[in-house]
VEXSERO-632730 format. One record per residue (C-alpha): x, z, y; residue in three letters. Coordinates in steps of 0.05 Angstrom, whole numbers, plus 5000, padded with zeros to 4 digits. Layout:
% residues N
ATOM    c1    c3    c2  torse
ATOM     X     Z     Y    ALA
...
This chain:
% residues 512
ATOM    c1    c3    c2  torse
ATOM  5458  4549  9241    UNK
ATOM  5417  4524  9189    UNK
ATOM  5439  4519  9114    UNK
ATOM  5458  4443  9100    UNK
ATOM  5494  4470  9047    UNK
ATOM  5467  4529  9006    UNK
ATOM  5471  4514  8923    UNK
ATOM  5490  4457  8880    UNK
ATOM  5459  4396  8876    UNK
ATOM  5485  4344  8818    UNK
ATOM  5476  4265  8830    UNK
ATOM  5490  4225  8760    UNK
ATOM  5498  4158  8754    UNK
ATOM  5499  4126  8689    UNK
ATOM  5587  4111  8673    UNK
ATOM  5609  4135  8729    UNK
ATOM  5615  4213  8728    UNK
ATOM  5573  4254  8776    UNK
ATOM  5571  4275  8856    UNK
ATOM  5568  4356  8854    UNK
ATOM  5539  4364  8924    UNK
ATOM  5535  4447  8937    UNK
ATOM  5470  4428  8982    UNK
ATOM  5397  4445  9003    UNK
ATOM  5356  4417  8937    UNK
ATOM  5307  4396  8990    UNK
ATOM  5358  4349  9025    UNK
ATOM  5413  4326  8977    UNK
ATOM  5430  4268  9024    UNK
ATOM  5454  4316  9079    UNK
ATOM  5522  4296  9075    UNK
ATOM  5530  4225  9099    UNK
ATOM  5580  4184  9076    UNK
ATOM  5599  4116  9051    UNK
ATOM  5618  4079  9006    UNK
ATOM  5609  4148  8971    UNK
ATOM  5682  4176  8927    UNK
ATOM  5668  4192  8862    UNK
ATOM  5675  4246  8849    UNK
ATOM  5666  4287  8901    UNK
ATOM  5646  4361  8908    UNK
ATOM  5620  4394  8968    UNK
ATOM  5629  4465  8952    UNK
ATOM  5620  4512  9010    UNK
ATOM  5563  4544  9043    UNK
ATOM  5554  4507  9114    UNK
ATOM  5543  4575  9148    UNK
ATOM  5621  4582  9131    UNK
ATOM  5658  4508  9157    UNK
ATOM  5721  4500  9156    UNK
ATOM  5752  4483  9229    UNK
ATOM  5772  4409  9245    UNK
ATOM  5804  4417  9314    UNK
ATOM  5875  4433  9350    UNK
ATOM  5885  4488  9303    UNK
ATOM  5877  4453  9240    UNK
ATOM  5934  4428  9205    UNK
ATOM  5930  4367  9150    UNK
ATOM  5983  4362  9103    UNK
ATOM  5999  4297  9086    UNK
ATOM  6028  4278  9007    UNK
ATOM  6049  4208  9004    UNK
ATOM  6117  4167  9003    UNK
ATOM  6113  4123  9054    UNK
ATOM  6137  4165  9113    UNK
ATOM  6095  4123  9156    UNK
ATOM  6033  4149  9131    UNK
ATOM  6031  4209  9164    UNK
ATOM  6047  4179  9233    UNK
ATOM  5998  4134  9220    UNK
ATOM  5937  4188  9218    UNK
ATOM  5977  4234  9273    UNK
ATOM  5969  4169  9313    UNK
ATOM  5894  4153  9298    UNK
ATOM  5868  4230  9302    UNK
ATOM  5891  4223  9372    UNK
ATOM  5865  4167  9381    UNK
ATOM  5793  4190  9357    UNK
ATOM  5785  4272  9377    UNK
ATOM  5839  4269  9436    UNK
ATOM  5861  4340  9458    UNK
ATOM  5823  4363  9401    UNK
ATOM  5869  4322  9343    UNK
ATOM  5891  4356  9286    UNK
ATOM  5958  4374  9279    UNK
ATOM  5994  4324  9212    UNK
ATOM  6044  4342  9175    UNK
ATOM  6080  4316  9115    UNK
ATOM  6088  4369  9054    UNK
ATOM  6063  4373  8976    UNK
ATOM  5994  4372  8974    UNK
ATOM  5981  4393  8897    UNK
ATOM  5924  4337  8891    UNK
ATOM  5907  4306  8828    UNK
ATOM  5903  4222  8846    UNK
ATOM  5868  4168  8799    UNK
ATOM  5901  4112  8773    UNK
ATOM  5917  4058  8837    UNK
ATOM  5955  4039  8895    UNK
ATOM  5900  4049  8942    UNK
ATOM  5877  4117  8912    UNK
ATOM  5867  4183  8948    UNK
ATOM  5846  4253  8942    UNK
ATOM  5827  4308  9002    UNK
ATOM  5806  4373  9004    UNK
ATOM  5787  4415  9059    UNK
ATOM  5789  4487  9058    UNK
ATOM  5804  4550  9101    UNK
ATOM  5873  4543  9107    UNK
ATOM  5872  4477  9126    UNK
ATOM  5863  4395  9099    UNK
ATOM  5894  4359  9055    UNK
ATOM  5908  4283  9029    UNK
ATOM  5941  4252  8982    UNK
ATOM  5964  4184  8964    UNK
ATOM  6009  4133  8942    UNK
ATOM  6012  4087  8995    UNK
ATOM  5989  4089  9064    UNK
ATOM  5916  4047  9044    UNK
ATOM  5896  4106  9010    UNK
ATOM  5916  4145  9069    UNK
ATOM  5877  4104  9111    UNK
ATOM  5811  4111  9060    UNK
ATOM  5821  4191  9064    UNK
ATOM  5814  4186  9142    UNK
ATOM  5752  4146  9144    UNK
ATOM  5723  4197  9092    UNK
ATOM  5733  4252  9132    UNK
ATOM  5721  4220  9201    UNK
ATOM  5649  4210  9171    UNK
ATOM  5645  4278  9144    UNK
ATOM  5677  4311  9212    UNK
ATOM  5612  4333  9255    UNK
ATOM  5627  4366  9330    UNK
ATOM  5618  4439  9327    UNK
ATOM  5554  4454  9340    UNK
ATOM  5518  4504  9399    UNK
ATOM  5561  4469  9458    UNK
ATOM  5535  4427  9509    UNK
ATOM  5596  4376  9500    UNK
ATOM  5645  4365  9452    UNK
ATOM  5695  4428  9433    UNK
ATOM  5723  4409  9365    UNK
ATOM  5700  4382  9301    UNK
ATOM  5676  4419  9228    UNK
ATOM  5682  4401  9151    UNK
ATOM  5649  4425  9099    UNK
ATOM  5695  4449  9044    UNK
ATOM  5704  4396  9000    UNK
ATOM  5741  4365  8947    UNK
ATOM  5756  4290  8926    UNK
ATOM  5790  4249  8888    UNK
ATOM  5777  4173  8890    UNK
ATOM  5802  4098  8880    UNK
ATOM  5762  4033  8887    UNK
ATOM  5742  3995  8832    UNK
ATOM  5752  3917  8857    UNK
ATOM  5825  3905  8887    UNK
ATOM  5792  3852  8934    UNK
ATOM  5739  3878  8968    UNK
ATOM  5721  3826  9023    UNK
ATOM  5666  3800  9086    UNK
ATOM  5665  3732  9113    UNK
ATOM  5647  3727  9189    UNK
ATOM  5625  3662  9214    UNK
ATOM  5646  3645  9285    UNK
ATOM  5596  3606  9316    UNK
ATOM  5585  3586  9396    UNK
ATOM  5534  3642  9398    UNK
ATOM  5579  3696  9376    UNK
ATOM  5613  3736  9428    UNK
ATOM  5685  3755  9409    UNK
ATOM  5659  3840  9427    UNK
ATOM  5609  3823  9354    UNK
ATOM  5671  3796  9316    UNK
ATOM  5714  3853  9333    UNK
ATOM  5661  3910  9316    UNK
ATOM  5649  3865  9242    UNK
ATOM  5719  3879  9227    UNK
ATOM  5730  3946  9249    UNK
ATOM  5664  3975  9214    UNK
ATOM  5693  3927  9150    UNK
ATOM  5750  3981  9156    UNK
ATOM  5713  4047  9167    UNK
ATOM  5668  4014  9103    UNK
ATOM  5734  3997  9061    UNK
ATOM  5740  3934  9059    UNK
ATOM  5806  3913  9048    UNK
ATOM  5802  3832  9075    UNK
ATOM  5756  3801  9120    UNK
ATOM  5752  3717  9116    UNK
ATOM  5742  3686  9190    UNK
ATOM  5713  3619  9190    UNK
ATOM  5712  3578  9251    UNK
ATOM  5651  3542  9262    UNK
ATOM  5678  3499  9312    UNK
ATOM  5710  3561  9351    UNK
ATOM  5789  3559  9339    UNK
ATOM  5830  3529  9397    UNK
ATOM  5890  3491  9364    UNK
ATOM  5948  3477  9405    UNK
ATOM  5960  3416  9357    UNK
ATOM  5893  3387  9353    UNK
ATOM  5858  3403  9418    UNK
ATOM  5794  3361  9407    UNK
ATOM  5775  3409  9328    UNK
ATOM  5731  3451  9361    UNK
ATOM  5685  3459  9415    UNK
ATOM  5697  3465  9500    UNK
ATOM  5709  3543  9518    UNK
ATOM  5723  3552  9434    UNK
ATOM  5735  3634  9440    UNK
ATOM  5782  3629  9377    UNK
ATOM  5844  3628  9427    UNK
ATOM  5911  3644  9393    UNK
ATOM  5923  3711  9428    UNK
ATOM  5849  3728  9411    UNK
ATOM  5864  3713  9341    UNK
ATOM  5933  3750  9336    UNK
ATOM  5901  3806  9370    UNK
ATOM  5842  3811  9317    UNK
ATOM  5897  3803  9261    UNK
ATOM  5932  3854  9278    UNK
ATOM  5878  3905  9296    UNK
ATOM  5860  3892  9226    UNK
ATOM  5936  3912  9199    UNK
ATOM  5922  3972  9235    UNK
ATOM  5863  3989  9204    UNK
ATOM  5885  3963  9138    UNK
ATOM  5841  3901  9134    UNK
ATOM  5870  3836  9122    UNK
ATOM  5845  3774  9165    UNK
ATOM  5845  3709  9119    UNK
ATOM  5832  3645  9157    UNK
ATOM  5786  3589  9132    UNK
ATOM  5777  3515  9140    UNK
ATOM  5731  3468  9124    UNK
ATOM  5767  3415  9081    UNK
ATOM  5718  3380  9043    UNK
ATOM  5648  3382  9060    UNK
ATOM  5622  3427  9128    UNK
ATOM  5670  3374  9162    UNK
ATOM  5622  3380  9221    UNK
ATOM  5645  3453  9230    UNK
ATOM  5563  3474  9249    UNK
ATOM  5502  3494  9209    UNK
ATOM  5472  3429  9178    UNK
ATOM  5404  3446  9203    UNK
ATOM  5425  3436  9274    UNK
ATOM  5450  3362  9260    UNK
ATOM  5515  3381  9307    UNK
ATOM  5586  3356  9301    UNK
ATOM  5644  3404  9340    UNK
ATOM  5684  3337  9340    UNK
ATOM  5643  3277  9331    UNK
ATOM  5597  3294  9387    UNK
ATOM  5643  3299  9440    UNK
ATOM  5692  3249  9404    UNK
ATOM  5677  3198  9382    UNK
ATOM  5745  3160  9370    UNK
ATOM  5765  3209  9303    UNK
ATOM  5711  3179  9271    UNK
ATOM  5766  3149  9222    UNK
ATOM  5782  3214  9195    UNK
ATOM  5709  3236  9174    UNK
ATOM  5657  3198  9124    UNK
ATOM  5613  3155  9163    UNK
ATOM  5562  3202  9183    UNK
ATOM  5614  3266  9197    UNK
ATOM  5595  3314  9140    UNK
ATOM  5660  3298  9097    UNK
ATOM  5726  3291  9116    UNK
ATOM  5742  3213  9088    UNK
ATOM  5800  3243  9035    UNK
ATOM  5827  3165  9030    UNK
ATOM  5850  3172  9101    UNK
ATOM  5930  3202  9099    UNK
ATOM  5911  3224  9174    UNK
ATOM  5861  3272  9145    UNK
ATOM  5911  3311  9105    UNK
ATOM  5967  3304  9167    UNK
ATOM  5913  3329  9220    UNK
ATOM  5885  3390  9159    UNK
ATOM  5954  3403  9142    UNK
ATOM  5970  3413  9217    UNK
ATOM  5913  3460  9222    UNK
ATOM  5925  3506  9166    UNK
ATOM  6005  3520  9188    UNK
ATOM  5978  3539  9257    UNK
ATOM  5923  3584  9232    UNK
ATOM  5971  3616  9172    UNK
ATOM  6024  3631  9242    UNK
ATOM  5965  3658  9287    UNK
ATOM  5939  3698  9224    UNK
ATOM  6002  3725  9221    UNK
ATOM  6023  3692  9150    UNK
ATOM  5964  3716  9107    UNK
ATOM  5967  3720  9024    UNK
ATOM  5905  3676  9025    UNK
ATOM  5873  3620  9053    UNK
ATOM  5802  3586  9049    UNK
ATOM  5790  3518  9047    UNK
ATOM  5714  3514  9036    UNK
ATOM  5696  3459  8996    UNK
ATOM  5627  3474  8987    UNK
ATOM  5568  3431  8995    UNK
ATOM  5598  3360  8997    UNK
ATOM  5566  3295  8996    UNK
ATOM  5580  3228  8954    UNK
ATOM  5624  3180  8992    UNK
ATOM  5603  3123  9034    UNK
ATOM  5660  3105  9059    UNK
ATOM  5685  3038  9037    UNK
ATOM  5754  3060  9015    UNK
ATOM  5736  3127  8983    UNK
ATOM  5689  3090  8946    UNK
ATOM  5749  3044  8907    UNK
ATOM  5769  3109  8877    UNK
ATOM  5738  3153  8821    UNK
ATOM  5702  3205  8864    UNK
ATOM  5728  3268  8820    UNK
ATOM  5796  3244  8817    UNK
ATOM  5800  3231  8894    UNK
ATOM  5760  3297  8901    UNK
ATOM  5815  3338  8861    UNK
ATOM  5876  3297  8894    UNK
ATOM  5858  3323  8959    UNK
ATOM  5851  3392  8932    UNK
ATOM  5910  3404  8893    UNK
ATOM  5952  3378  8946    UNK
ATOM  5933  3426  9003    UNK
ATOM  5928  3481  8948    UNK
ATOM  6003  3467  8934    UNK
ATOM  6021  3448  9017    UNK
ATOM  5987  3522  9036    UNK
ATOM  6038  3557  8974    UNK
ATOM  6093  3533  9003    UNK
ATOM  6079  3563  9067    UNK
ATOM  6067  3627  9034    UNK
ATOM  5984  3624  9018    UNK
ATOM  5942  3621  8958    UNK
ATOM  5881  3571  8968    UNK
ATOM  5803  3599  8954    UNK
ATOM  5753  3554  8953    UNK
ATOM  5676  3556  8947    UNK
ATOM  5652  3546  8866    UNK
ATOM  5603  3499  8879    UNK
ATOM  5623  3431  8872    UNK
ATOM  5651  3455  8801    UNK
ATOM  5581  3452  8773    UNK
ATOM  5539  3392  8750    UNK
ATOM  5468  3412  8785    UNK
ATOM  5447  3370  8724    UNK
ATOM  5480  3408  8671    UNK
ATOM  5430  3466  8641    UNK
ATOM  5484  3514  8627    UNK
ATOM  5473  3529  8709    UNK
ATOM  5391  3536  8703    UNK
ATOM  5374  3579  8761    UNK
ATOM  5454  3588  8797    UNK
ATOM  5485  3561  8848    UNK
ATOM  5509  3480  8838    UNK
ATOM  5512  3419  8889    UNK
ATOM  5566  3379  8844    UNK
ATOM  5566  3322  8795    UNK
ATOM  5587  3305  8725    UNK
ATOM  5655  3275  8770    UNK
ATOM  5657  3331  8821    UNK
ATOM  5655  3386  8759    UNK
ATOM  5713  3357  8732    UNK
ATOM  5752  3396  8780    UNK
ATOM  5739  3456  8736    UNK
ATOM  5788  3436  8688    UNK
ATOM  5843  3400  8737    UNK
ATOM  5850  3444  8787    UNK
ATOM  5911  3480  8793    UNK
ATOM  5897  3555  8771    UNK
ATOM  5926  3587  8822    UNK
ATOM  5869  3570  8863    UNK
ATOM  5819  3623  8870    UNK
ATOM  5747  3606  8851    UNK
ATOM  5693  3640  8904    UNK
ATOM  5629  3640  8868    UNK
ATOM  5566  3642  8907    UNK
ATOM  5505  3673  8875    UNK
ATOM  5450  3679  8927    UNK
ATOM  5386  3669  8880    UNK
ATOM  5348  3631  8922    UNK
ATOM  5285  3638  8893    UNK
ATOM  5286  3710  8887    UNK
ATOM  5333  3742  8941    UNK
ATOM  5330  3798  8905    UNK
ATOM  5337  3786  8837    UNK
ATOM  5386  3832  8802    UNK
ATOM  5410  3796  8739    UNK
ATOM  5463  3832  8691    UNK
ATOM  5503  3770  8664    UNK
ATOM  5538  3723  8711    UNK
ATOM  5563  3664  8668    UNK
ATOM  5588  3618  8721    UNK
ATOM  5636  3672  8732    UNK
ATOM  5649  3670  8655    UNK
ATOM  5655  3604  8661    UNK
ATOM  5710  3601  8717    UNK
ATOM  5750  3662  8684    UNK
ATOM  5740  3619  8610    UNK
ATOM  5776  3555  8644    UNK
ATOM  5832  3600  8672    UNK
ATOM  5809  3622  8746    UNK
ATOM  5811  3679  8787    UNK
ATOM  5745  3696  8807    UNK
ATOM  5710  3726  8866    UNK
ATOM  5642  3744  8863    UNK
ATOM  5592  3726  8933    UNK
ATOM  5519  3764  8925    UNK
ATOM  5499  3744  9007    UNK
ATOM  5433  3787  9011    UNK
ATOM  5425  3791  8936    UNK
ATOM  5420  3858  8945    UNK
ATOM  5393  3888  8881    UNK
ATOM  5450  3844  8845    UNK
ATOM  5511  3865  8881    UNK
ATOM  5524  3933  8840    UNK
ATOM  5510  3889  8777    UNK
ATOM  5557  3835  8798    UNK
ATOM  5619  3873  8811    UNK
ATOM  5608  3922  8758    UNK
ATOM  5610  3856  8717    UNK
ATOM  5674  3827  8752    UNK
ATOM  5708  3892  8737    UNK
ATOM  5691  3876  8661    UNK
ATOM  5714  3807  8656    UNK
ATOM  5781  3817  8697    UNK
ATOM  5748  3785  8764    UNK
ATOM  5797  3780  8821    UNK
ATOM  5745  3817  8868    UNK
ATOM  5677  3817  8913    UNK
ATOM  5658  3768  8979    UNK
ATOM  5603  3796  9016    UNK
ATOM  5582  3739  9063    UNK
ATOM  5550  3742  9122    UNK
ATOM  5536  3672  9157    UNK
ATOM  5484  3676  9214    UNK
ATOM  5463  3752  9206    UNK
ATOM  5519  3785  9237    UNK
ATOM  5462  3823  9278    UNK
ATOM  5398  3863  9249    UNK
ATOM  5380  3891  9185    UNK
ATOM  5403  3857  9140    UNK
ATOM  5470  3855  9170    UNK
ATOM  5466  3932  9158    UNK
ATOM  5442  3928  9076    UNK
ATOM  5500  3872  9064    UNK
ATOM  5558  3919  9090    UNK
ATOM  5526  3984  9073    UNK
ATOM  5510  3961  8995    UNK
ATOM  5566  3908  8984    UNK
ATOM  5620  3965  9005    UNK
ATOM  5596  4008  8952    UNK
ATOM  5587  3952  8905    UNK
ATOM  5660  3933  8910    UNK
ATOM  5682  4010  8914    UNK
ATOM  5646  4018  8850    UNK
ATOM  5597  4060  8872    UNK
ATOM  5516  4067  8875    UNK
ATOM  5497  4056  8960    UNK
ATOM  5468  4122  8987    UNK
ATOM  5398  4112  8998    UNK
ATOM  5378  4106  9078    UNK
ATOM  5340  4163  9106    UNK
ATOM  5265  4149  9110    UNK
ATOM  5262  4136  9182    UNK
ATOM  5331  4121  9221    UNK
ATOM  5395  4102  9181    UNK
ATOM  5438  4151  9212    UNK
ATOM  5493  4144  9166    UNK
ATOM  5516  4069  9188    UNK
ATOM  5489  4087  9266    UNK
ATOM  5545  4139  9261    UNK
ATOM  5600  4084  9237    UNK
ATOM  5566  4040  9285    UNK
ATOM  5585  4085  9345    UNK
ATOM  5654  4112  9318    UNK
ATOM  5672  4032  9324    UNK
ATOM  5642  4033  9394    UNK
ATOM  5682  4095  9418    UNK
ATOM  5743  4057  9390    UNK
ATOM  5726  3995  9431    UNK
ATOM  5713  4037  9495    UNK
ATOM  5651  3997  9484    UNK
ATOM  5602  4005  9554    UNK
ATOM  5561  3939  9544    UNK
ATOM  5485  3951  9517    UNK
ATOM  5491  3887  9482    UNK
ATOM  5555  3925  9443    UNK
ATOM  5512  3981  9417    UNK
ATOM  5462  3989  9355    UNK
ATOM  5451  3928  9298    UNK
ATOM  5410  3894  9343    UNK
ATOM  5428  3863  9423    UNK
ATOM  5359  3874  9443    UNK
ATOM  5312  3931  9434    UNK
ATOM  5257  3883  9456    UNK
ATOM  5256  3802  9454    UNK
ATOM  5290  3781  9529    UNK
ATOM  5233  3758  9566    UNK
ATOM  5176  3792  9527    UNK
ATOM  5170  3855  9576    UNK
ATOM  5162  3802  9636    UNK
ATOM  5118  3751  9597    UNK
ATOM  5066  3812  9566    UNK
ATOM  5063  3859  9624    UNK
């Protein structure tokens, strides 16, 4: 075998302590694995690895009791005959400060993990997943290797979250493989939005014919995510994005196909008219049903982003900010009763005229940024930061966010592809006190920049620098890519890879 690992290597990063990697000098990023502990310390010589297989035993250090069935459970799941045996004993670890912390070492005499609750026991296992290879100088599969290592590790944002979009386009396989690798990357919550896509029992005409957002598809995803230790959060459009589609496509999931609910929308569909008492009966309807199928979730969304003035004759008696902020605080307070805290987008909070906000994110209004100051504070503030005219701007202060925390919010930061600004934006939320990081996704659930938003955001959020990819192929997330395949018995083509298509359907036909 060839030495991967032969002498020490030492990876610094300014604050945050160092990565001892006991590797080849010539190819420090042998070891493959992300978001990346800190610190961590691959000490032995790769000539020497330390068995991963039937024989091994993993000693398991953590109070919940369920914690170790939990991994005895998945290792079977993953290597089969080959599984590990678990265990629960002392492991002698040394943990950082946190619920969700771990440590793992593996040696000659065996692996082991430690933690205080079973999240951390879930993080170790997606650590060493990544780091367990199959033996090598086989034709198939006869057990797995480690390296010897040692870590100790705890994230640095308690909210660490991805919104998926549901549109008509998406297949339900592309869903399910965004919140499993959301898992495997350690994310803690993933935010579904329904673009038109969720089938209510209540309100059968909110969504579009053949919606795939059926109730058992939705409690099945839900809990697939309590499995893996992800939290599904449910959102709604209850302000603006009324149509429920993208509104460069001019669609409407209900005003297209019906036209007799025009009542409870804004002439022209983009709003939901907030005069209307029907409009918080039918929303109100919509979020107990989704709260029940999301199996009673500590969060809910409600949007609120990019809303227009009214023209509706009767939401035009009213002051626009104080109808605005009516509607608000009353399904902020209807979703706590039932168990929820209400997020919404930051947007309409800022005055696009006001120069405090020169170059960030506002659509409101001197009335609409009133809500900043008479909005319950229980509400958390999602504040999206996409720098439009520089995608990949990386700025080092973030006062909107100071702005939202200053009047009394929690705060979630959203960098989209602002990729050289994520690290900066949640090491900056972990200064101020922010609640946490939202990496979203919208229409690029597929291709590469699908990959760069969950490979960079995860380590954002974790706290730590993203491993850079390999010059040629990204084998790290290909490898997380196919572990969530082999856990969806995945045998579809269009279920493999970041992309459905190696080639444009059509082009081999149309150019040969």
């Amino acid at each position: 075998m060839n030495k991967i690992l032969s002498s020490a290597v030492v990876l610094c990063f300014a604050g945050l302590g160092s990565v001892a990697f006991a590797g080849n000098e010539a190819n420090p990023d042998a070891i493959e694995l992300a978001p990346l502990p800190m610190p961590v310390e691959f000490k032995s010589d790769m000539d020497k690895p330390v068995a991963f297989d039937s024989a091994t035993t993993v000693t398991v250090d953590c109070p919940d009791a369920a914690a170790a069935d939990w991994l005895s459970a998945h290792f079977a799941e993953w290597y089969g005959k080959d599984a590990p045996k678990v265990v629960r004993g002392s492991a002698g670890l040394t943990l950082k400060d946190g619920e969700e912390a771990y440590a793992a070492s593996s040696e000659a005499g065996g692996v082991k993990v430690s933690a205080r609750t079973l999240a951390g026991v879930r993080w170790a296992a997606y650590s060493i997943r990544q780091l367990a290879i199959a033996k090598r100088g086989t034709f198939k599969t006869e057990g797995r290797i480690l390296p010897a290592f040692s870590m100790s590790d705890a994230p640095m944002l308690p909210f660490r979250c991805v919104h998926l979009c549901w549109f008509p386009e998406i297949r339900k396989e592309q869903i399910e493989r965004a919140i499993r690798l959301a898992a495997l990357l350690k994310f803690n919550y993933v935010i579904l939005e329904s673009w038109g896509m969720y089938k209510s029992e209540r309100h059968p005409w909110w969504s579009w014919p053949d919606a795939k957002m059926t109730k058992d598809e939705v409690r099945r995803l839900a809990a697939i995510g309590r499995d893996l230790g992800v939290t599904l959060i449910p959102q709604i459009p209850a302000y603006g994005h009324a149509a429920a589609a993208r509104a460069c496509t001019q669609k409407h999931s209900v005003l297209d196909l019906h036209p007799e609910y025009e009542p409870l929308y804004e002439p022209g569909g983009w709003n939901w008219c907030l005069t209307n008492p029907e409009t918080q009966r039918v929303l109100r309807d919509l979020i107990v049903e989704m709260l029940e199928d999301f199996g009673h979730p500590p969060y809910i969304h409600l949007g609120c982003d990019e809303a227009q003035p009214p023209t509706c004759p009767e939401c035009r008696k009213r002051p626009y900010g104080e109808l605005v902020c009516e509607h608000i605080t009353n399904l902020a307070a209807f979703t706590k009763q039932h168990g929820a805290r209400a997020m919404i987008w930051h947007d309409m909070m800022l005055d696009r005229d006001d120069p405090r906000w020169e170059g960030f994110v506002k659509c409101g209004s001197k009335l609409t940024a009133t809500l900043a100051d008479n909005l319950p504070k229980d509400v958390i503030v999602c504040d999206w930061q996409y720098s439009y005219k520089n995608m990949k701007e990386a700025r080092k202060d973030w006062p909107t966010i100071a702005h939202f925390r200053e009047k009394g919010f929690d705060v979630v930061g959203c960098p989209w592809m602002n990729f050289n600004a994520m690290k900066p934006m949640a090491d900056f939320l972990a200064k101020v006190g922010g609640f946490g990081m939202i990496e979203t996704t919208w229409h690029h659930l597929r291709g590469k920049d699908w990959v760069n938003m969950y490979r960079r955001a995860s380590s954002a959020a974790w706290g730590t620098p993203a491993r850079g990819a390999t010059p040629h192929c990204d084998t790290e997330f290909a490898t997380l890519l196919r572990m969530v395949g082999h856990d969806m018995k995945t045998t579809d083509y269009l279920d493999t890879g970041h992309l459905n298509y190696q080639v444009p359907p059509g082009w081999w036909v149309d150019n040969n």
